[in-house]
N, C-alpha and C positions, 0 to 999 in steps of 0.2 A: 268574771271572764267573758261574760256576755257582751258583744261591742255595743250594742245599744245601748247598754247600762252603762259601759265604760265613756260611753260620746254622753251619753246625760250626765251624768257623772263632772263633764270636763266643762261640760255649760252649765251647772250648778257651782261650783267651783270658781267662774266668772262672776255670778250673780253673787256668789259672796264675798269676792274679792273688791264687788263694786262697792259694797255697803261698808266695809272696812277701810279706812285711809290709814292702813300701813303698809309700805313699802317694804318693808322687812319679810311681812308673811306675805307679801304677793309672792316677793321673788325665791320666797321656798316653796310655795306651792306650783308655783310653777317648775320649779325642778323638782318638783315629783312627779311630774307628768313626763313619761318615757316618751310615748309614741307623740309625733310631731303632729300628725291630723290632730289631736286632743287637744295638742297644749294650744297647736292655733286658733280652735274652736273658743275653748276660753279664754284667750286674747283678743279674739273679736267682740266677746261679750262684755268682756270688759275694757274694750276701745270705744263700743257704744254708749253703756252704762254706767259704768267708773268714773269715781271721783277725775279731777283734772291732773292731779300729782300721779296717778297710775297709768295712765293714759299713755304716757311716755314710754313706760315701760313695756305693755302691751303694742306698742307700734314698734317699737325693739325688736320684742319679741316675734313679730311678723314679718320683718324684715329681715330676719337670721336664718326666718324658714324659709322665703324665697329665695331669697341670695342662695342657697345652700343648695346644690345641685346633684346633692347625694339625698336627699329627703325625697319622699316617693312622692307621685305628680300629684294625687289627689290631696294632700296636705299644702303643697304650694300653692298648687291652682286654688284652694279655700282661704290659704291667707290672702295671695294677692287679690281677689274679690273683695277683702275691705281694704287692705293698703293701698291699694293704687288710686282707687277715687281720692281718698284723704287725702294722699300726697299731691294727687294731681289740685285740688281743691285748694291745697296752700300755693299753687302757683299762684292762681286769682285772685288770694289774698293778700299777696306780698304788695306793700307801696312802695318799696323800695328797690333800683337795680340789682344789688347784691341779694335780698330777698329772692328775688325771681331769678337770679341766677343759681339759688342752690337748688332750692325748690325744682327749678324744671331738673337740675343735673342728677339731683335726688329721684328723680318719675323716672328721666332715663336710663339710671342704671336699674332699675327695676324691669322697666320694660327689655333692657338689653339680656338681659336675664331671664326673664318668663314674659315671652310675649304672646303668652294662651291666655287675651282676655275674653271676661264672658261682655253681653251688651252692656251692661250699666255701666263697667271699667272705661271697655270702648270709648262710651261718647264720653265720659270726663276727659279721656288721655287727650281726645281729639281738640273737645273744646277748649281745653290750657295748652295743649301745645301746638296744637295747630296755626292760633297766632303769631306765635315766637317764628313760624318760619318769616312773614312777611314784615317783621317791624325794624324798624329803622332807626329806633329809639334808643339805643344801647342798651335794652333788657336782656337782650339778645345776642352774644358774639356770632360771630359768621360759623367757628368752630361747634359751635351748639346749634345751629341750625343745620348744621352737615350732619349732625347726631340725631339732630331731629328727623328729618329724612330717614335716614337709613333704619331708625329704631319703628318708624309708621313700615318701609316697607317690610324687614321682619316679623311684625306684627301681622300684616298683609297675609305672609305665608300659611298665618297659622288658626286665621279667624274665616276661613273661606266658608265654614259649616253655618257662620254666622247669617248667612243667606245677602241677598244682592245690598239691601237698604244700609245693613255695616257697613258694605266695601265700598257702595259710592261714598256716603258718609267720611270715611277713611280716606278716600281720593281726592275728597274736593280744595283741603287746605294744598296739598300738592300740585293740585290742577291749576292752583291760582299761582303758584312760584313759577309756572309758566307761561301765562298770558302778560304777554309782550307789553297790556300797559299799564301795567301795576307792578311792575319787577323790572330791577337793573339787569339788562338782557346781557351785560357783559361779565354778571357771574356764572357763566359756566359750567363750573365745578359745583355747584349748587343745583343747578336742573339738570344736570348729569345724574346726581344720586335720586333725584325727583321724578325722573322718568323709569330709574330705576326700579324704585319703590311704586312706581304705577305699574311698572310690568311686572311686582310680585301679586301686586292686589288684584286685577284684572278686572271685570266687572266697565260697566259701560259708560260710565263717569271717565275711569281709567284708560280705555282706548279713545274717547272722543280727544281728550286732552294728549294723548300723544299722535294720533291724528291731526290736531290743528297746528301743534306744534314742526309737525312735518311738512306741512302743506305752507307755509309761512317763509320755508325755504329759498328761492330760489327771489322769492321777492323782498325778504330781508334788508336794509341797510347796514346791520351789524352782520358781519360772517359769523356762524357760529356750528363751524364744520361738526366738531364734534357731539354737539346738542342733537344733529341731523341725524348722522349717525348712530348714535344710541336710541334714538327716535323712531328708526328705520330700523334696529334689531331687537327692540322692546315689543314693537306690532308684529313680530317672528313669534314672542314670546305669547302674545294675549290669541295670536288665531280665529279673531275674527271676520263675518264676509265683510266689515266695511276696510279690516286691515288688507284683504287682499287688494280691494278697490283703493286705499292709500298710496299702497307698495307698488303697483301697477302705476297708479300719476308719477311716483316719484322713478321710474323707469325710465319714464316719458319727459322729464323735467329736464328744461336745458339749466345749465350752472357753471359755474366758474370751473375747472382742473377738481380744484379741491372735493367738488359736491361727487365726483366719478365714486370716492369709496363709500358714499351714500347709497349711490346703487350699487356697488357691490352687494351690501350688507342686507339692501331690500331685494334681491337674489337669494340669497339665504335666508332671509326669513322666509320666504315666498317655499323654496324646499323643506324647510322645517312648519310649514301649516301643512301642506302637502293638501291631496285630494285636487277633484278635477276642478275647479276655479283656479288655483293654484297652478296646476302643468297646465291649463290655457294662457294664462296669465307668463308661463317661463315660455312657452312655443310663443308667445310674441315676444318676448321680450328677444329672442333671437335674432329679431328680425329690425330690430329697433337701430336707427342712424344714428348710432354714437362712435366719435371716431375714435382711431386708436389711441390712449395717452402718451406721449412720449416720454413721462416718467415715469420710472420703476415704482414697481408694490402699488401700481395704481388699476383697480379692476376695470376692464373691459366687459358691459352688458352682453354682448351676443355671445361671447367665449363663455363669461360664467355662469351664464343662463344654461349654455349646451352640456356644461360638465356637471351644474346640478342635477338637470334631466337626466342624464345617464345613472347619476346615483339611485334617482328615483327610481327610473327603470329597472335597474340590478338589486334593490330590494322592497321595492313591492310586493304585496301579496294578493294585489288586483291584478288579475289579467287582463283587464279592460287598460287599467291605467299607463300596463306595460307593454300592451301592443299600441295606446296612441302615444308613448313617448318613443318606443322604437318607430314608428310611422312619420314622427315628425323628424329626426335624425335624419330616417333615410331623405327624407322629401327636402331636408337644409341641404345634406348634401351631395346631392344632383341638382342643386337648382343653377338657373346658368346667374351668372354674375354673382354670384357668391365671395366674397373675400376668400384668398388662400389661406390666411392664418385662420378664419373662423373654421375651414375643414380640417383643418387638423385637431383642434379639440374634438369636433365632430364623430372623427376617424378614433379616435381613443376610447369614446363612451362606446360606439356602436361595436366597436371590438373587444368589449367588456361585457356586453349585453348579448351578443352575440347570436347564433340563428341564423338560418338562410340568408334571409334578407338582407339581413347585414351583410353578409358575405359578399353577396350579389355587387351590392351598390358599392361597397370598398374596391371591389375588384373593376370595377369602370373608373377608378382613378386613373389604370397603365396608361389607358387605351380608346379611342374613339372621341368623341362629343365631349365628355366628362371628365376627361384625364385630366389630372391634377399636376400642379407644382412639381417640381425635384422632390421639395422637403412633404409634401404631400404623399409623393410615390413611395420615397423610403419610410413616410410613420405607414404608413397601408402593406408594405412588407413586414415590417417588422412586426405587426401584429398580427399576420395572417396563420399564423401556426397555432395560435390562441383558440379558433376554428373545432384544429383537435379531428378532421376528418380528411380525404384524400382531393377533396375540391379545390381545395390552395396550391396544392401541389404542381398542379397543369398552367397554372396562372403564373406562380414563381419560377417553373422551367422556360418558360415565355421570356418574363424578364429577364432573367437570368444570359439571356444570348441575346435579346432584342429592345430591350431598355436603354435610352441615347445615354441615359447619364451613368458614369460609373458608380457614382454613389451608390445609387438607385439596385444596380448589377451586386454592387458587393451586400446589398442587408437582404436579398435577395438570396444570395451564398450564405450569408450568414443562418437563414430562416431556414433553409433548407437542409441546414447541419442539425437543426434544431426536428424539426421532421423527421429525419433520416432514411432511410429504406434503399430499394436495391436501383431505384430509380435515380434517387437523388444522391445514391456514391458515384452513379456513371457521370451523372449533368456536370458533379462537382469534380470529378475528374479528366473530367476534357476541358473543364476550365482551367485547369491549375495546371495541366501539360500543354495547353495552348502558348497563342502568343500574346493575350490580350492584357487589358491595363493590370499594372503590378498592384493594383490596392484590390480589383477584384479578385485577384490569385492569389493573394495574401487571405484575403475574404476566404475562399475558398478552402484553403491549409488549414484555416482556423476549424472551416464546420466539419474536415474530412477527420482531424485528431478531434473533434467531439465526438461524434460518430466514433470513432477508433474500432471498427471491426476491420478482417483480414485485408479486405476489397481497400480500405480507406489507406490501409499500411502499406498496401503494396505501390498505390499512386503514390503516397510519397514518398516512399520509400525511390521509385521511378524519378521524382523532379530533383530528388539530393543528386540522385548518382547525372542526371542530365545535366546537373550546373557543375558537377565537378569535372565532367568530359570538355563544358565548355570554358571552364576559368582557365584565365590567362593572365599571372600578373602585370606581367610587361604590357600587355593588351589595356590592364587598366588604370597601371599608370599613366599611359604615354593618353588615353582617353580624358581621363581625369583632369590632365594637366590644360586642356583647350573645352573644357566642356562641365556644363553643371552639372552634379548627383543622377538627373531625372531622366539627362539627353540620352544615353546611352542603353543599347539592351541590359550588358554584363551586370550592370549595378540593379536592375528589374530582377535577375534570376537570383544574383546573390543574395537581394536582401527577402528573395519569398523563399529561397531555399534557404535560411535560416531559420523562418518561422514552421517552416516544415521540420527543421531538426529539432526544436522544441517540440512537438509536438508530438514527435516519435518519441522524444525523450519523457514525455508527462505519459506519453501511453507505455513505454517500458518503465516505467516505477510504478505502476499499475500490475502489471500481468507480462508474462515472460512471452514472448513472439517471434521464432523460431526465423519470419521472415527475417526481422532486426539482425540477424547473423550475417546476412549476406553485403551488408551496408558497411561491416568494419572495411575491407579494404580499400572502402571508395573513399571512407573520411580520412584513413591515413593517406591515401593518395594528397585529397585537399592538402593536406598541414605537408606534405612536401611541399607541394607547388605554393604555397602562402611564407615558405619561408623571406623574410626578409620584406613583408609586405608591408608599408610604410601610410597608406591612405592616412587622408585626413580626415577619413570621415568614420565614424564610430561603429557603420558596419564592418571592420577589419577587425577590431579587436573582439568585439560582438560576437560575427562569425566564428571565429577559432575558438573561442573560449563555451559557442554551443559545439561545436562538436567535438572539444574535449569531454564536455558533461555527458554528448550522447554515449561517447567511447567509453566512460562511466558507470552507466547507467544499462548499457548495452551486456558490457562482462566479454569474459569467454578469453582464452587463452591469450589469442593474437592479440586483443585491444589491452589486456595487462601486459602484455610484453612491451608492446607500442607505447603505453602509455609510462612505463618504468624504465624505459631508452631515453623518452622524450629530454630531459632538463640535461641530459649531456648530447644529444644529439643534434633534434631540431628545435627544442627550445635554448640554444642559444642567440638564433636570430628573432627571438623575441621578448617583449621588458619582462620584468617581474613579476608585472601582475598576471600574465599569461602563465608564469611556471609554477603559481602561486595555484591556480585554476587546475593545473595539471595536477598536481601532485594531490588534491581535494578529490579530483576525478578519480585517481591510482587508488587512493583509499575507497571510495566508493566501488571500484571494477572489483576488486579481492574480494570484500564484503559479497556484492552478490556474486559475483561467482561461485565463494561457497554456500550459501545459499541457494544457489540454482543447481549446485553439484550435490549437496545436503536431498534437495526435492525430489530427484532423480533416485538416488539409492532410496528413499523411503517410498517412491511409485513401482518401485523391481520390488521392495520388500510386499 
């Protein structure tokens, strides 16, 4: 029971097996060996030691235990210590193509398999097949040296304890598949998986060679976008200071269209080495004259440099690191001649990262020296509530009445719905009872039902019952008939007091609002005055069919009565789909009515 007795035991066992040439009782004794460390052990010994007719059957036998990925490590990792030299050692022995094709495909499924070699394994696998990647001779198909690659750099992953001398070792057949004058530079797919396989190994064999490979770029005769590429996010992977100092040239490297996603990609490595060479290294890259590409999915340097710094910024755990990347942010953007699309990434990270300062410098977009773009203004509203304090509040009440562009006015209404408070129900309702652009009053409708407290219901509640005093059908056909959608008031109030009735209608399927009572006679007013209303335009149907839902949704005696008259009354002058709306509505007003009549008796109870 003893394992040491039991492990001598398995290497006396070999040594007898070697002095005996029968094949019979090898292969019973070895099936009496349960545990696979043992039987490998004397399999080794008699791989060494044994006749040449046994031989066979102990490299078998070592090769059932590796392959086997249900056998515990320390038995595998013991066979493949003598199998893989052997095998590797009939590469070099084979004269023949076919020879050296099973041979190397034989090493490879083993390495594909256990690629924890110890040194000795290492340099044989290196020296056999390291070869096969560069020969031209047909020992080698293209398919087997793609195998080859990719099986060096899983090995890569797993030999790193091996110390530096393995891994350059390991690198150098790879490093040579890409020096430009001993390799067909138009395989591709070949120093694709080659750099690959360097960015598992790492080690400084492995970055010079993806280093010069990168640097070779822009001076190229053969394009070889992709090799750059991988090239440029393999030195992401290895994180060394000469890869910064790579990543940084190829920043700077002028190139065809195609080389743009080159730097993309050396942007992101640059964020994935992180530390202060790195964020110097992205704060210039900001600032770098590369122009905008005019084709899609193609990276822009100064944009993806700003939005990787912000990452950094937002999860860092240096506060040195996160005050010079919010520093360099603020200082991109307030500088004068700055492109307008680069401040709007700008404007995203720094409102992500957030803090005074941010604050500060966003809020010089509206206004003065610094004011930004339209679409600058509106990304700077819209994340100003991000903040999360009452400092945005006095800035967006500004724009909100004093910003040229409407755009700008309405994300402004919208941020401020988003805020809320007793401030921002007044701002948003003297805009949405004013007389100003329909898209900011609409803006407006939308933050007062998010909000939806009493203050919010009651303005809107005010702008339904105002457009219904002022609708006039006749007023807007005869309008209609000489004028576009946009020219006229009526079609302004109609189509925000609609989204006003949405609104009230999302806040009563919510919670019951006592004010909502006082709105039914204005809507059945409307649906009088709309009978027979013929527009062409989609707010007619639109309209009627919200304020049958609010009638709905609303309840209470009058709007079920209204609404169960309607299909012989005044839904005759309207088509199907309107009585269709109706009578959905009539089922919904019953429903909560009694529900709302239910809530009542059990508030007395």
């Amino acid at each position: 029971d003893n394992n040491l007795c039991r492990e001598s035991a398995a290497c006396l066992c070999g040594f007898v097996l070697a002095l005996a040439d029968n094949s019979s009782s090898a292969a019973l004794a070895f099936a009496g060996i349960d545990d696979p460390l043992y039987r490998a052990g004397a399999a080794a010994v008699l791989l060494g030691k044994g006749p040449e007719g046994m031989r066979g059957l102990a490299a078998g036998t070592l090769t059932e235990i590796v392959m086997n990925k249900s056998y515990h490590e320390r038995a595998r990792g013991h066979a493949a210590k003598f199998l893989v030299p052997l095998v590797c050692r009939e590469v070099g022995k084979s004269t023949t193509v076919e020879g050296v094709r099973k041979s190397a495909r034989k090493c490879l499924d083993l390495l594909e398999s256990y690629p924890k070699l110890d040194m000795r394994a290492l340099n044989m696998a290196v020296r056999q097949l390291g070869p096969l990647l560069c020969r031209r001779d047909g020992h080698a198909t293209r398919r087997d040296q793609l195998r080859v690659a990719r099986a060096m750099g899983v090995v890569g992953l797993h030999v790193q304890h091996l110390g530096r001398r393995a891994l350059d070792m390991l690198a150098s057949p790879l490093a040579y598949v890409l020096h430009p004058g001993s390799f067909d530079s138009m395989d591709t797919a070949l120093q694709i998986d080659a750099l690959t396989a360097l960015g598992n190994i790492k080690g400084v064999v492995a970055e010079r060679a993806i280093i010069l490979t990168l640097l070779q770029a822009p001076g190229d005769n053969v394009p070889r976008f992709k090799v750059w590429e991988e090239a440029a996010w393999q030195l992401g992977r290895i994180g060394g200071e000469q890869s910064v100092v790579a990543l940084v040239w190829a920043l700077r490297a002028q190139g065809p269209w195609q080389f743009a996603r080159t730097r993309q990609l050396a942007v992101k490595s640059l964020a994935r080495i992180g530390g202060p060479s790195a964020v110097d290294a992205l704060i210039q890259a900001m600032h770098v004259q590369d122009m905008r590409p005019s084709r899609p999915n193609v990276g822009w340097v100064p944009s993806d440099a700003a939005q990787v710094l912000g990452v950094i910024g937002r999860e860092t755990a240096n506060a040195t690191i996160k005050a010079t990347v919010s520093d360099a942010l603020i200082n991109a953007f307030l500088s004068h001649g700055i492109d307008e699309k680069l401040r709007m990434p700008i404007a995203d990270e720094l409102a992500k990262i957030g803090g005074g300062g941010a604050r500060d410098a966003l809020v010089q977009a509206f206004t003065g020296p610094h004011q930004g773009s339209v679409e600058v203004r509106k990304r700077v509203a819209e994340f100003l509530p991000m903040f999360g304090d009452e400092g945005e509040v006095s800035s967006l009440r500004w724009v909100l009445f004093h910003d040229q562009s409407r755009r700008v006015r309405a994300e402004a209404a919208r941020a401020l719905g988003q805020i809320g408070g007793e401030s921002a129900v007044s701002d948003l309702a003297s805009v949405l009872l004013g007389r100003g652009h329909y898209e900011v009053r609409e803006s407006a409708a939308r933050a007062l039902g998010h909000i939806g407290d009493d203050r919010a219901v009651d303005a809107l509640v005010e702008d339904v019952q105002a457009m219904v005093v002022q609708f006039d059908k006749a007023k807007w056909d005869a309008q209609a008939a000489v004028s576009s959608l946009d020219e006229f008031d009526l079609a302004y109030s109609v189509g925000v007091s609609r989204i006003s009735i949405d609104q009230l209608t999302h806040i009563g399927r919510k919670r019951w609002v006592p004010a909502l009572m006082s709105l039914v006679p204005d809507l059945i007013l409307f649906l009088e005055k709309a009978q027979g209303w013929k527009s062409s335009w989609s707010d007619a149907n639109g309209m009627v069919k919200g304020v049958l839902r609010a009638l709905g949704e609303i309840g209470g005696e009058e709007a079920c009565q209204s609404l169960r008259l309607f299909p012989e009354g005044l839904g005759r002058h309207f088509d199907d789909i309107i009585r269709s709306c109706a009578e959905t509505a009539l089922r919904r007003c019953t429903d909560h009515s009694m529900s709302v009549r239910q809530s009542r008796l059990f508030t007395r109870a």
